[in-house]
N, C-alpha and C positions, 0 to 999 in steps of 0.2 A: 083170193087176191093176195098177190105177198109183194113186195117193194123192197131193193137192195141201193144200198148209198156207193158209190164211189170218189174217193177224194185225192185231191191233188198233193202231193210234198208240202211242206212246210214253207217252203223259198216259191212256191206256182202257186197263180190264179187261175179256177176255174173259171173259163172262157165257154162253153160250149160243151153237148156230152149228147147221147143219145142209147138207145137201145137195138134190139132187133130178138127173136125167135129163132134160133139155130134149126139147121136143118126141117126147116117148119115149110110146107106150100103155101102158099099166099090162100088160097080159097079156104082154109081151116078156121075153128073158131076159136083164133087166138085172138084178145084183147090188149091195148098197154092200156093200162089206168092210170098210170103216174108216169109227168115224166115233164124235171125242172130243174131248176141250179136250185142247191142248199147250201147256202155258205162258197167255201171253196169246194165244194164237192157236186155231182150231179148223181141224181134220183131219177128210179124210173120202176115200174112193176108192171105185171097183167095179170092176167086172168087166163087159164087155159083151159076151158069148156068140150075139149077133144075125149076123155078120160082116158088119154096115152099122154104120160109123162114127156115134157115138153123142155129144152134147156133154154133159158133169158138171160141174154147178155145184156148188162148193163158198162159203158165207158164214158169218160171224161176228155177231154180236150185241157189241156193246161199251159201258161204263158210262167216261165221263168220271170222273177220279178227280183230287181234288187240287182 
């Protein structure tokens, strides 16, 4: 299991964020295990149980503020 943060600018609030499995089938045994706002930033990880090398995007949503 491994877990990547991604964060907003300095002047944005994280609002909203999520993940997904790149080029991945839905019936495969990929996992997310994390996946929440930290701070200004959104966090997410899985687990890839295939033993084929798997790419996990993690993204945030951000609101200019100020």
């Amino acid at each position: 299991h491994e877990a990547r943060t991604v964060s907003c600018a300095a002047d944005q609030q994280a609002i909203s964020g999520g993940w997904r499995w790149n080029d991945a089938p839905a019936n495969l045994n990929l996992q997310a295990q994390v996946d929440h706002r930290d701070g200004e930033a959104w966090r997410a990880g899985g687990r890839n149980n295939t033993g084929v090398p798997r790419e996990f995007t993690v993204y945030v949503y951000c609101l200019i503020v100020g």
